[in-house]
C-alpha positions in Angstrom: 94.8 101.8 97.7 97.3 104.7 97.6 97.8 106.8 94.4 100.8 106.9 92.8 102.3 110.3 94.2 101.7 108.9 97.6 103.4 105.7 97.0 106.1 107.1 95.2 106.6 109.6 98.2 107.2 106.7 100.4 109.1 105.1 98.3 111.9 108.2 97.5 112.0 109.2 101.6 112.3 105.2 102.4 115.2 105.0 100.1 116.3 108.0 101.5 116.5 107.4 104.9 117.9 104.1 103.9 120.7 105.8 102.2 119.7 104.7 98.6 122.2 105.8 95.7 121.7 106.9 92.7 118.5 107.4 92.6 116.6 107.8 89.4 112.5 108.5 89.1 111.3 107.9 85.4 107.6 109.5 85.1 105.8 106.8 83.2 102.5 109.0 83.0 100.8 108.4 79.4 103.5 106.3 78.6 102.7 102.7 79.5 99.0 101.3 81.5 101.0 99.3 83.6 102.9 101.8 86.3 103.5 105.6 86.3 106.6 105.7 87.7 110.1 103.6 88.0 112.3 104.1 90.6 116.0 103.1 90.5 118.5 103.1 93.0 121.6 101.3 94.2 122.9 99.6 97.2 126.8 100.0 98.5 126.4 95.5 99.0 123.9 92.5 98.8 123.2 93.3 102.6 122.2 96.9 102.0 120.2 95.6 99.0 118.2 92.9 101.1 117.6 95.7 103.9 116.6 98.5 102.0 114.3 95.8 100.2 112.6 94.9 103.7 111.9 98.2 104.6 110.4 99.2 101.2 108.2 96.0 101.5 106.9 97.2 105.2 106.4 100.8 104.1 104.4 99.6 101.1 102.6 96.5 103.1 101.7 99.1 105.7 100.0 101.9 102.9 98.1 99.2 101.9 99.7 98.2 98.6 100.1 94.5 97.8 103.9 93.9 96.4 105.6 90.7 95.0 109.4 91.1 95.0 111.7 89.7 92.7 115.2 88.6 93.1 115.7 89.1 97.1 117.1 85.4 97.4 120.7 87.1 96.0 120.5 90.9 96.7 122.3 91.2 93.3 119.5 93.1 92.3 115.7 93.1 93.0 112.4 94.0 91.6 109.7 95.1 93.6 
């Protein structure tokens, strides 16, 4: 399992070669047990939403980390 600077690493350059906006990082550290960081970005459509989706879910699948997804069927928004 990767640590959480890794994984969020992968996370901010696969959203950025995916051309993410608006991206936001909240540090979570000592704050809550359940994550140490948030990351929040937009698409430009539901299309760009679904794609930048699959690719995070390969880059993640492929580090090793187990994901569940949220909210794919629509694009309107999703949790991963």
């Amino acid at each position: 399992m990767p640590d959480a600077a890794a994984v969020l690493s992968a996370v901010t350059a696969t959203l950025d070669d995916n051309k993410a906006e608006d991206v936001v990082v909240i540090d979570l550290s000592g704050k809550t047990s359940i994550a140490d960081y948030m990351v929040i970005a937009c698409g430009t459509s539901q299309r760009h939403v679904g794609a930048m989706t699959s690719k995070l879910r390969e880059q993640l699948k492929a580090m090793g980390s187990g994901v569940s997804v949220e909210g794919e069927t629509h694009c309107d928004w999703v949790l991963i």
